[in-house]
N, C-alpha and C positions, 0 to 999 in steps of 0.2 A: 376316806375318813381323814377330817383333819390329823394333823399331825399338833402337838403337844408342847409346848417349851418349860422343859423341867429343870434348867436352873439356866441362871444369868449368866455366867459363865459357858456353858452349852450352846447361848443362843447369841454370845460376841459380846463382850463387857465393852464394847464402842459404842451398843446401840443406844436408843433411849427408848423409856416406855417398854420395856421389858420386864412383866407381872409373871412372875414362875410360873404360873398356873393356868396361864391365859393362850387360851387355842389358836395356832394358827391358819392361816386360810393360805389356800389353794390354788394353780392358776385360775383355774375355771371360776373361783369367787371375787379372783383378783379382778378378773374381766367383769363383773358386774359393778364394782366399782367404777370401771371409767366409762364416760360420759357418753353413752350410748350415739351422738352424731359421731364419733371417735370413728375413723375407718378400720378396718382389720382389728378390733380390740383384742381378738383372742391372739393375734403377734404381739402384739403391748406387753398382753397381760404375761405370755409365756414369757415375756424377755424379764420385767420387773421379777418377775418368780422366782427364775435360774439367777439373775444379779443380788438380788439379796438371799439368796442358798451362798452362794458364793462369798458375798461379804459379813457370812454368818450375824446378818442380821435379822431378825424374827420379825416373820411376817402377821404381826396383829395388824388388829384395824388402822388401828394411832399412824402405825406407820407407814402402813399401805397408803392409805390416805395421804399424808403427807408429801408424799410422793407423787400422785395423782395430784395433786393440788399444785403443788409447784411444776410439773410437766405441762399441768395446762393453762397456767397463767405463762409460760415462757413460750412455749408455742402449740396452743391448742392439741397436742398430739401428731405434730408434724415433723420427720427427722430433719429435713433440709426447708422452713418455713419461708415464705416469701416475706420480704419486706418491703413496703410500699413508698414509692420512691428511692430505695435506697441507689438505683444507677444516678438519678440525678445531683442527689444530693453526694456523692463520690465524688463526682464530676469536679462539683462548686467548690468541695474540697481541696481539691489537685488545682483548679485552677485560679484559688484565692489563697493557698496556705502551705503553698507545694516547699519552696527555698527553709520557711519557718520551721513546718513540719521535719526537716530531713534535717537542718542546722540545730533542731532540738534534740532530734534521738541519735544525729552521727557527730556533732561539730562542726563549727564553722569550714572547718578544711574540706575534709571529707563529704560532710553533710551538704556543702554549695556545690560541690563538683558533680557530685552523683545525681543531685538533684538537676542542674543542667542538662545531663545526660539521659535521666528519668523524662523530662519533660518535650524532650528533642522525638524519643522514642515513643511516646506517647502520641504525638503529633504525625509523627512519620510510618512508624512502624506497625504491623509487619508489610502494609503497603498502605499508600495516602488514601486511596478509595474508602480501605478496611482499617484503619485506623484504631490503636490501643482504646485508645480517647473516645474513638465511636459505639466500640464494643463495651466501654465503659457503663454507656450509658445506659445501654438495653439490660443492663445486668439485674435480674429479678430477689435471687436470694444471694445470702453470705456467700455461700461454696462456687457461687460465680463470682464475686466479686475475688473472691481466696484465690479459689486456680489463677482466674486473671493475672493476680497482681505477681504468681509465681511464673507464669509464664515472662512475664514484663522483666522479670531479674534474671531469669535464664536466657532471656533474650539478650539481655543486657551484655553478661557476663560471657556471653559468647560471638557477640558481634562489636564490642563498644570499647572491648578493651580494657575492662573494669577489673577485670578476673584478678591483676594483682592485686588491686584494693579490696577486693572482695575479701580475698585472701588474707592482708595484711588484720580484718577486721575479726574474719575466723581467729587470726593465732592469741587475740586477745579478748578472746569468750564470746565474741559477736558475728551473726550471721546477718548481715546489713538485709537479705530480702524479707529473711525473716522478722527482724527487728523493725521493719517499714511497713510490713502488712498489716494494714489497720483494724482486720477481723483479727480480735483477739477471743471474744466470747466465741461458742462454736456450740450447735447442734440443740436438740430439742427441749436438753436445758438451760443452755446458756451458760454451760460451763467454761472461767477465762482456760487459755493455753497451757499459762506456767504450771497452773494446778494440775491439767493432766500432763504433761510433760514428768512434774515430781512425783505422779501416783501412775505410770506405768499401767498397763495391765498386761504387755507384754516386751520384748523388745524391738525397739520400733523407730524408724527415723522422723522426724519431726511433722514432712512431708504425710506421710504414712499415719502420722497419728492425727492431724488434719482430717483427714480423707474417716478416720476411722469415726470420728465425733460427729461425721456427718451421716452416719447409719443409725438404726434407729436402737439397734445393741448399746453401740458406742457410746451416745449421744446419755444413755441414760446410765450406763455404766461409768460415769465420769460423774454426771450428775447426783446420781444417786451416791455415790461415795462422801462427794462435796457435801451432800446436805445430814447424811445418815450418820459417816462413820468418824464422830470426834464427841464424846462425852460431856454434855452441859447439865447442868441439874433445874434445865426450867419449869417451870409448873405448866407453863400455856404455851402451845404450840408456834404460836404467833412470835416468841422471839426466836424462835431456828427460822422461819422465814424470814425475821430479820437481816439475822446472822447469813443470810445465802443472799442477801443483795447488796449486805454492807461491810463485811467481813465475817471469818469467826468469831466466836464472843463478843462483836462488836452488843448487844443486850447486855448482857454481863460486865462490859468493862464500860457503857454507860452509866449503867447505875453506880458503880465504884466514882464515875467523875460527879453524879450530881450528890453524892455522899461528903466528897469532897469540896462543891460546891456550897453545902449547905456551912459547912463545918468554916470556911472562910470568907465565904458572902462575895463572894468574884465571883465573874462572869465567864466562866470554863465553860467553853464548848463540851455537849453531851455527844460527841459523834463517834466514842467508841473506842478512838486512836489515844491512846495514852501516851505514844510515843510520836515526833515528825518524822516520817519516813519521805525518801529517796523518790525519783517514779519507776525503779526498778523493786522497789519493795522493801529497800535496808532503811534502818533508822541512823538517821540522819545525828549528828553528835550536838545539837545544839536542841535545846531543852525545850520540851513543848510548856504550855501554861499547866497541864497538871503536872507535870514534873516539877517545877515551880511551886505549886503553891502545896506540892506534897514537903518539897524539903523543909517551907517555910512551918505548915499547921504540925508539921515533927519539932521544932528548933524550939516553936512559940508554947507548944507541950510539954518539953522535954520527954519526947520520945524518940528514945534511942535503937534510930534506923538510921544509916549516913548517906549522904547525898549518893557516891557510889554503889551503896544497898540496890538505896533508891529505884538508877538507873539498871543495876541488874537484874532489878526483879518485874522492872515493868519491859523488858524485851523479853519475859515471858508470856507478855498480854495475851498473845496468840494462840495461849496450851491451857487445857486446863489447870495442870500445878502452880500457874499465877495462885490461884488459891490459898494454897499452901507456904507463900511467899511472908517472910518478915514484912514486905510493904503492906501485904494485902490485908492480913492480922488485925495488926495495928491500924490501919486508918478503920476497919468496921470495928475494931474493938473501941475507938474514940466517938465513933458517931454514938456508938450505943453510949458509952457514958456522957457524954457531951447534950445528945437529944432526947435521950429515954426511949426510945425508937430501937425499933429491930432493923439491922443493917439489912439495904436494897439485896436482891440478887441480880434483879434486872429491870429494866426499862426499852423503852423503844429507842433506840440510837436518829438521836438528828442529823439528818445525811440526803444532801440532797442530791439527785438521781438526773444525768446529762448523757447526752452521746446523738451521735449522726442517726442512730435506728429510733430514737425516738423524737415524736413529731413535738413534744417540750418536756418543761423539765419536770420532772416528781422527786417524791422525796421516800424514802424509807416506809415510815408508816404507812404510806398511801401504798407501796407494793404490798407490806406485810400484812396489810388487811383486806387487801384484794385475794392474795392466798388463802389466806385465813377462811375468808367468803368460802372458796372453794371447799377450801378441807371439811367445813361443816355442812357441808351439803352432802361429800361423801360421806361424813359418817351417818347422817340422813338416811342414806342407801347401805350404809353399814347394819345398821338396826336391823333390819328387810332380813339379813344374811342368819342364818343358826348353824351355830358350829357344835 
């Protein structure tokens, strides 16, 4: 007998689409949602079951689906999926960008030594026949290329002589194999690293947590956190899939920039980022164009928010209490007086979508409505279900 979700708080005030009164479904129902070419559905469906018991989110349709839907646009219901070409195009990588690559993410010093050392062992190592570089290329999925590139730095650090540097780069928060491995997305949802690295689900070494994202548990218990468990008040499913290809709130903190764009007639990028950020992820101290034209459409208003407000309330873009911010107020409280208009909550974030796994570039809405495709199809097969 389904089980019941009788209040919001009972059923995780993280979730979204949580109707107090609205039944939940079951493994066994969960498994008729997924796509029936799906191998072993009823492992899927057992694993999605137990992960949202676990991150006490309520298993309605809304979000069952949502989850099916993004699982199978990321890899058809695959925990370690193939990607095609990815050995060659590795390859063309290392051997058009290798010095670039390593003088980008360690420093000219660092980053050109290692990387001589990198390329010597690739060529050479662990014997000329067998070759890093040869093995490279046969590599079919991520967790080949992953192991690989772990081995190549333990190889390193134990025949090459690097261990100090290795070392010198540990004592200042960096782990150089790990900072060089180009698989940063991981497992059946393409969840990035850093994000399971900060959301844990046990204690665990970096290695270890690698390995674990490539299971089919792992893989969706990371995923599913990423997409399920942070509080938006959307109306349409379609901006959380946003939000899972282009950041959080990236919908929500679009529509704040084309609110702001209306309001000063410049050409602010709609992509989400309110703030310039770092390629480690920090915001960077130098003002992006909304920040900009937020201090200006305040000063030209007299509205009394200060540049320093400002900036402290948009390095909360990331959380939902940006909401509840002095910035955020006041610029939807202007639009409305200014357009007669009810202030945006969201929009589709312009963001365009690059990387070696895929064969060109897309952009945001072109994922979020390939999702979207899905998710209505499950609830299609939702209907079929009585609870």
């Amino acid at each position: 007998m389904a089980a019941i979700c009788m209040s919001l708080a009972a059923c995780g005030d993280k979730a979204w689409w949580s109707n107090n009164d609205e039944p939940e479904l079951e493994s066994q129902q969960i498994k008729r949602l997924i796509p029936s070419r799906v191998h072993d559905r009823e492992s899927w469906a057992k694993d999605i079951d137990d992960i949202m018991e676990d991150l006490d989110i309520p298993k309605t349709k809304k979000n069952v689906c949502s989850i099916v839907a993004v699982v199978d646009q990321e890899s058809n219901f695959v925990a370690n999926p193939q990607v095609p070409g990815l050995g060659q195009k590795a390859v063309e990588e290392v051997s058009t960008r290798l010095n670039e690559k390593f003088e980008d993410k360690l420093g000219k010093t660092v980053g050109g030594t290692i990387a001589g050392y990198f390329e010597e062992v690739l060529r050479t190592q662990p014997s000329p026949d067998n070759n890093y570089m040869s093995q490279m290329r046969k590599v079919k999925t991520e967790k080949e290329l992953d192991l690989l590139y772990r081995e190549i730095f333990d190889f390193m650090a134990k025949h090459y002589h690097v261990s100090a540097l290795t070392g010198a780069a540990k004592l200042v928060g960096q782990d150089i194999g790990e900072k060089m491995n180009p698989i940063t997305t991981l497992g059946s949802m393409q969840v990035h690293i850093n994000y399971a690295k900060a959301n844990k689900r046990s204690s665990m070494s970096t290695a270890a947590l690698r390995d674990d994202l490539y299971t089919e548990y792992g893989g969706l218990y990371y995923g599913i956190h990423r997409l399920m468990v942070y509080p938006a008040d959307y109306d349409k499913a379609i901006y959380r899939f946003a939000d899972y290809n282009s950041g959080m709130y990236s919908s929500r903190n679009a529509a704040f920039q084309k609110m702001l764009k209306e309001l000063t007639d410049t050409d602010i990028s709609l992509d989400g980022d309110l703030l310039l950020y770092t390629k480690d992820g920090d915001p960077r101290a130098a003002q992006s164009e909304s920040e900009k034209e937020l201090i200006t459409v305040f000063a030209k208003n007299n509205v009394l928010v200060t540049p320093r407000q400002i900036r402290d309330d948009l390095k909360l873009e990331k959380e939902k209490k940006f909401e509840s911010t002095q910035t955020y107020i006041a610029l939807t409280k202007l639009y409305k007086s200014k357009t007669g208009k009810e202030p945006l909550y969201a929009i589709m974030p312009q963001v365009v979508i690059s990387g070696p796994k895929l064969s060109r570039d897309y952009n945001t809405n072109w994922y979020a409505t390939r999702v979207n495709g899905r998710y209505e199809t499950c609830m299609q097969r939702a209907k079929r279900i009585r609870l």
